[in-house]
C-alpha positions in Angstrom: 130.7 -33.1 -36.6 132.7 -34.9 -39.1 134.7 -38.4 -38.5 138.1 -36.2 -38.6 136.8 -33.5 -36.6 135.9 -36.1 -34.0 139.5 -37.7 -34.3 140.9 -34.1 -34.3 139.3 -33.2 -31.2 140.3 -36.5 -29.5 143.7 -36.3 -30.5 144.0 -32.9 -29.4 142.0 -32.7 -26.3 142.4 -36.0 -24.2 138.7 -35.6 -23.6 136.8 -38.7 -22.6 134.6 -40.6 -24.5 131.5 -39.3 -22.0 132.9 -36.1 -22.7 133.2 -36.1 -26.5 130.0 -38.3 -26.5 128.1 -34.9 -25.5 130.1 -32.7 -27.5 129.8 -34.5 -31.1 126.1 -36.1 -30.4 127.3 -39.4 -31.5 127.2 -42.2 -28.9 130.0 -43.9 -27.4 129.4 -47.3 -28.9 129.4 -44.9 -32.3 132.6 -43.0 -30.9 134.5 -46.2 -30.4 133.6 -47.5 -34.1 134.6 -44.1 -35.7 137.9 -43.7 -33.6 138.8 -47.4 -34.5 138.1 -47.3 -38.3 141.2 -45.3 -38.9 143.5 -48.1 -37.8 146.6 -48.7 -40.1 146.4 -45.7 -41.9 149.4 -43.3 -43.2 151.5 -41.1 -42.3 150.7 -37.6 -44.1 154.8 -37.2 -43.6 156.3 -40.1 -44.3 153.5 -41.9 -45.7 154.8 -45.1 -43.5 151.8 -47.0 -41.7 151.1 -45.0 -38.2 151.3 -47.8 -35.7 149.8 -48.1 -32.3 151.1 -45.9 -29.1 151.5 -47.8 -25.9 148.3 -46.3 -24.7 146.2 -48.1 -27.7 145.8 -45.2 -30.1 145.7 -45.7 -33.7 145.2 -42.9 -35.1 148.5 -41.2 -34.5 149.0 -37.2 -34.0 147.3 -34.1 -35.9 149.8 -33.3 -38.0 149.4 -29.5 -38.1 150.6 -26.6 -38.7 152.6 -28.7 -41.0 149.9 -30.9 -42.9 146.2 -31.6 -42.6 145.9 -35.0 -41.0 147.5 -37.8 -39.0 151.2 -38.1 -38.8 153.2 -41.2 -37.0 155.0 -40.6 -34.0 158.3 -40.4 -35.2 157.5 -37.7 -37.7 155.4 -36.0 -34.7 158.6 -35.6 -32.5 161.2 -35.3 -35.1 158.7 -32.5 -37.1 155.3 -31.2 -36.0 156.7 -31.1 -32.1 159.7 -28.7 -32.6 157.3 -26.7 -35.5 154.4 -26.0 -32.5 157.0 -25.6 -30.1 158.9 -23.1 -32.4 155.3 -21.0 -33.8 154.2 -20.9 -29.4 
């Protein structure tokens, strides 16, 4: 399982580490390290730096249908939201 697919599958799942631990192989002390490394990166969007939720995530939202990646917040209400909502 690739870095992204791992991010993916947290993002989209809310799975625990324990339970993404046995799913991807990797340990959690690994999980943590690959889940952190994407801190501060872009937007696919907007290309604006994806800042933190409230909860601690970094990594911001999958950004599909519309792109492949991460996408900020703002771009995941105002665009990818009303796009999944609208394709459901």
């Amino acid at each position: 399982m690739t870095d992204q697919q791992i991010i993916d599958l947290f993002d989209s799942t809310n799975c625990t580490l324990a339970e993404l631990s046995a799913r991807s192989g990797h340990s959690v002390a690994q999980l943590k390290a690959i889940l952190n490394a994407g801190m501060n990166a872009d937007c696919v969007i907007c290309a604006e730096t994806i800042q933190p939720q409230a909860n601690g995530w970094t990594h911001g939202h999958n950004a599909a249908p519309l792109y492949e990646g991460q996408c900020c917040n703002d771009c995941w209400v105002q665009y990818v939201l009303p796009e999944r909502l609208h394709a459901g």
